[in-house]
SESEPA-458104 format. One line per field, with one value per atom (N, C-alpha, C): x negated, y, z negated; residue in three letters; residue number from 1. Coordinates in pm, whole numbers, padded with zeros to 5 digits, always signed. Layout:
// SESEPA-458104
x: c(X | ...)
y: c(Y | ...)
z: c(Z | ...)
residu: c(ALA | ...)
num: c(NUM | ...)
***
This chain:
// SESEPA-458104
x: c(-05166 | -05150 | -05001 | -04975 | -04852 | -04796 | -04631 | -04569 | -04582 | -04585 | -04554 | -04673 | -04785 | -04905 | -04962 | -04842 | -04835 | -04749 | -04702 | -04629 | -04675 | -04778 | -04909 | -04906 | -04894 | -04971 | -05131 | -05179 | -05334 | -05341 | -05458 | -05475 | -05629 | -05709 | -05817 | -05829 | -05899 | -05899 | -06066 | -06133 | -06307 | -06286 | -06326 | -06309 | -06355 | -06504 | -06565 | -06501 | -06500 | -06416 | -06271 | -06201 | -06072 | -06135 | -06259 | -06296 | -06322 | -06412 | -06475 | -06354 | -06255 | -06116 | -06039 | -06021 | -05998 | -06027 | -06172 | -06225 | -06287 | -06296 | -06209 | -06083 | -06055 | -05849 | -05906 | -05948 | -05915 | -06056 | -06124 | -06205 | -06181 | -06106 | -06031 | -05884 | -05844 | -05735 | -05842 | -05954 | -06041 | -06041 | -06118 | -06174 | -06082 | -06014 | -05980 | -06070 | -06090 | -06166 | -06103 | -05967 | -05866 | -05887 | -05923 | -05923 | -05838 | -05775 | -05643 | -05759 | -05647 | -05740 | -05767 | -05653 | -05636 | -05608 | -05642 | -05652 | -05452 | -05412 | -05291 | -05269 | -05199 | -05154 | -05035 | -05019 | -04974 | -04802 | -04670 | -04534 | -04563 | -04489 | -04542 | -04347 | -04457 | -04348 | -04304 | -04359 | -04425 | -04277 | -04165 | -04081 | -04093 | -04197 | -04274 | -04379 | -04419 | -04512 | -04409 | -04270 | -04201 | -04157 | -04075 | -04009 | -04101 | -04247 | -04336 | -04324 | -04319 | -04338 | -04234 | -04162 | -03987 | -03964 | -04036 | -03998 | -04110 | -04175 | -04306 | -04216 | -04132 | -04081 | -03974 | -03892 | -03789 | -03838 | -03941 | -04010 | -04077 | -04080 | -04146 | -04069 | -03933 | -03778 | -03743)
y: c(+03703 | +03562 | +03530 | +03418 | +03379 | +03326 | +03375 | +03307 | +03175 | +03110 | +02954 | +02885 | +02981 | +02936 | +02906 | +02981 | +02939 | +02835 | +02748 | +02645 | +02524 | +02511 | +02409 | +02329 | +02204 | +02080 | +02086 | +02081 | +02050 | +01930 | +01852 | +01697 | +01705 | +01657 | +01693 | +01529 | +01471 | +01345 | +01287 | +01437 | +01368 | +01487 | +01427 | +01480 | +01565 | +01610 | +01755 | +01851 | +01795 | +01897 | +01981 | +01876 | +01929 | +02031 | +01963 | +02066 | +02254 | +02201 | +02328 | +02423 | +02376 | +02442 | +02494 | +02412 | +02531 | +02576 | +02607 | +02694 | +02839 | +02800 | +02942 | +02974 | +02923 | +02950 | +03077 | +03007 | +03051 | +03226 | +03213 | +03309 | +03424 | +03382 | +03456 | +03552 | +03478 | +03571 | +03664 | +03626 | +03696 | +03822 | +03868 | +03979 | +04054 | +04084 | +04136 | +04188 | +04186 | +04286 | +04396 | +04406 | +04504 | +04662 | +04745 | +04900 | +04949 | +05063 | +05161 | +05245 | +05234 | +05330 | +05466 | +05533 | +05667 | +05665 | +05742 | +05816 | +05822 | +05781 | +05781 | +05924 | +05969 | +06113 | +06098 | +06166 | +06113 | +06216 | +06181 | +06259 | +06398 | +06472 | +06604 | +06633 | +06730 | +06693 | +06864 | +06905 | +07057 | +07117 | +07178 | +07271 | +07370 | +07433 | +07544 | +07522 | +07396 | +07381 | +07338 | +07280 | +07202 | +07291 | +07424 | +07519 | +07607 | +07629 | +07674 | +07593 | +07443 | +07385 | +07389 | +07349 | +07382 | +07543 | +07606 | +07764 | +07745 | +07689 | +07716 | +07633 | +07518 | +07441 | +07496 | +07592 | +07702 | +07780 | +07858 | +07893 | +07873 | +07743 | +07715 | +07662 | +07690 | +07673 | +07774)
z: c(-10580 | -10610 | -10598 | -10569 | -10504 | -10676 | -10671 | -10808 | -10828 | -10679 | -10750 | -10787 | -10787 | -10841 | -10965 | -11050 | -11166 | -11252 | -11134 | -11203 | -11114 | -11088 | -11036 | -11135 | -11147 | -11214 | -11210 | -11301 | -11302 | -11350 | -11276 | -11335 | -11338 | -11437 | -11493 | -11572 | -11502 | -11548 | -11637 | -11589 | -11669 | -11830 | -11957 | -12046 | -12072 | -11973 | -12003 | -11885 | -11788 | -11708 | -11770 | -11824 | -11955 | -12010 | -12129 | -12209 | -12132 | -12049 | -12018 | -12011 | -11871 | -11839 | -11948 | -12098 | -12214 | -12289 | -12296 | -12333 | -12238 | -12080 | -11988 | -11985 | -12047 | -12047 | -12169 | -12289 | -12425 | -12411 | -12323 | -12315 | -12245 | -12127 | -12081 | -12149 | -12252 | -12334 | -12384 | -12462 | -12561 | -12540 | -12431 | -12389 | -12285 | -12215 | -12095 | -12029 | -11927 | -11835 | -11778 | -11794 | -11757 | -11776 | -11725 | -11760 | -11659 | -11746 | -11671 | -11555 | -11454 | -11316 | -11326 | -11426 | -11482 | -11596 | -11638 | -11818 | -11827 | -11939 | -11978 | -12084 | -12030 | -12119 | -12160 | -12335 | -12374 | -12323 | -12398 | -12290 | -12363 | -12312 | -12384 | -12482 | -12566 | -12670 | -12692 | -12714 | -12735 | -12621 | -12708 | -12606 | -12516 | -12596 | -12499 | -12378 | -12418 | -12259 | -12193 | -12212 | -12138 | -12079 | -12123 | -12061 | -11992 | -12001 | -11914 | -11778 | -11797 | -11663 | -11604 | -11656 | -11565 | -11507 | -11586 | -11501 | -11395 | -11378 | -11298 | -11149 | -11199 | -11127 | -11024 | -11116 | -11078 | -10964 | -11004 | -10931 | -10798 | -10761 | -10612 | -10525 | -10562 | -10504 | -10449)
residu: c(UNK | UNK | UNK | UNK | UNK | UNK | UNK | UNK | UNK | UNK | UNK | UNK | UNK | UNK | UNK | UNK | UNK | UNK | UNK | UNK | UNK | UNK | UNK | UNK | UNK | UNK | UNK | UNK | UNK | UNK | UNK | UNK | UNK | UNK | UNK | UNK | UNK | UNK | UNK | UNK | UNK | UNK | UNK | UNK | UNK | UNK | UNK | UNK | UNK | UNK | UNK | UNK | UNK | UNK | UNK | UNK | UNK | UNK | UNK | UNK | UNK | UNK | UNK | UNK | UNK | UNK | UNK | UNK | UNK | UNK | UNK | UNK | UNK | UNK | UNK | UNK | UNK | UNK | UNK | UNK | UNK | UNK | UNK | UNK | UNK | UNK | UNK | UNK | UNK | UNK | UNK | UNK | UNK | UNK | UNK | UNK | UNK | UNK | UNK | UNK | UNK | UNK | UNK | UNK | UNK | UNK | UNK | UNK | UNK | UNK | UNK | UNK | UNK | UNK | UNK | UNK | UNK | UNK | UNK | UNK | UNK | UNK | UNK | UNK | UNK | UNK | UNK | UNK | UNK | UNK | UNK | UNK | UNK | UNK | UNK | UNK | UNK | UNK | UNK | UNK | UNK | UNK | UNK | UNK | UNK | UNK | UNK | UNK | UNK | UNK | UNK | UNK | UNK | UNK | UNK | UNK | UNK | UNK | UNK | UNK | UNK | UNK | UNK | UNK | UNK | UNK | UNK | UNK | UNK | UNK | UNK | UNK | UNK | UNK | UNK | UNK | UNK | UNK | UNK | UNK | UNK | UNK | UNK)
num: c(1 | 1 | 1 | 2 | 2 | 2 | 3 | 3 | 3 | 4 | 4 | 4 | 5 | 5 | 5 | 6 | 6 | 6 | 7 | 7 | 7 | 8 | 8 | 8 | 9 | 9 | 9 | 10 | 10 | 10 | 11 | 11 | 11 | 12 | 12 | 12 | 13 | 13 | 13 | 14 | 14 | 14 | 15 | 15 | 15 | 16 | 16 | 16 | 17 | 17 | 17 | 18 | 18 | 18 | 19 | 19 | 19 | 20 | 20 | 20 | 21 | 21 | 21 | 22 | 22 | 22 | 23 | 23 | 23 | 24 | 24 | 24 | 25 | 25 | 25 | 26 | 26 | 26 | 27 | 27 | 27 | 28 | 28 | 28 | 29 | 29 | 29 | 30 | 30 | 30 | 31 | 31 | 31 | 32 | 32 | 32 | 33 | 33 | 33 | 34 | 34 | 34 | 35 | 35 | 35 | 36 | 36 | 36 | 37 | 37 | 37 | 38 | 38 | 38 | 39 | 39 | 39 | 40 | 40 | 40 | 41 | 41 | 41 | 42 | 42 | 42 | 43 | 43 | 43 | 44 | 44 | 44 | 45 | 45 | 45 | 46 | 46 | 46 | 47 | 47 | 47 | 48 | 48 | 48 | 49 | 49 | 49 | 50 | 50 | 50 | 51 | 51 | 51 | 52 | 52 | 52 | 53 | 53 | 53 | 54 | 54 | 54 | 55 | 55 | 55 | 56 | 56 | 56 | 57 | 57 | 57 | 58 | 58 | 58 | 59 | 59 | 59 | 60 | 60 | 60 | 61 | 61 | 61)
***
């Protein structure tokens, strides 16, 4: 979607057409339909797996 698409004037001049338009505005915040494409892991914290991976890293150099 193009940026300047969001700074469009809307003119909505019949009072149910208004209505309907915000209450899909307001339905659309509600719910998202949004899901991550991949599983989020969380950073690793743990020194010892860290220094496992870095030697592993060392290693294929």
């Amino acid at each position: 979607m193009a940026m300047s698409s969001i700074f469009t004037n809307i003119v909505i001049s019949d009072p149910k057409k208004a209505e309907k338009f915000i209450d899909a505005l307001e339905a659309s915040g509600l719910d998202p339909e949004w899901k991550p494409t991949t599983p989020v892991k969380p950073p690793l914290a743990d020194i010892e797996v860290i220094c496992r991976l870095m030697a592993k890293r060392v290693q294929r150099k």
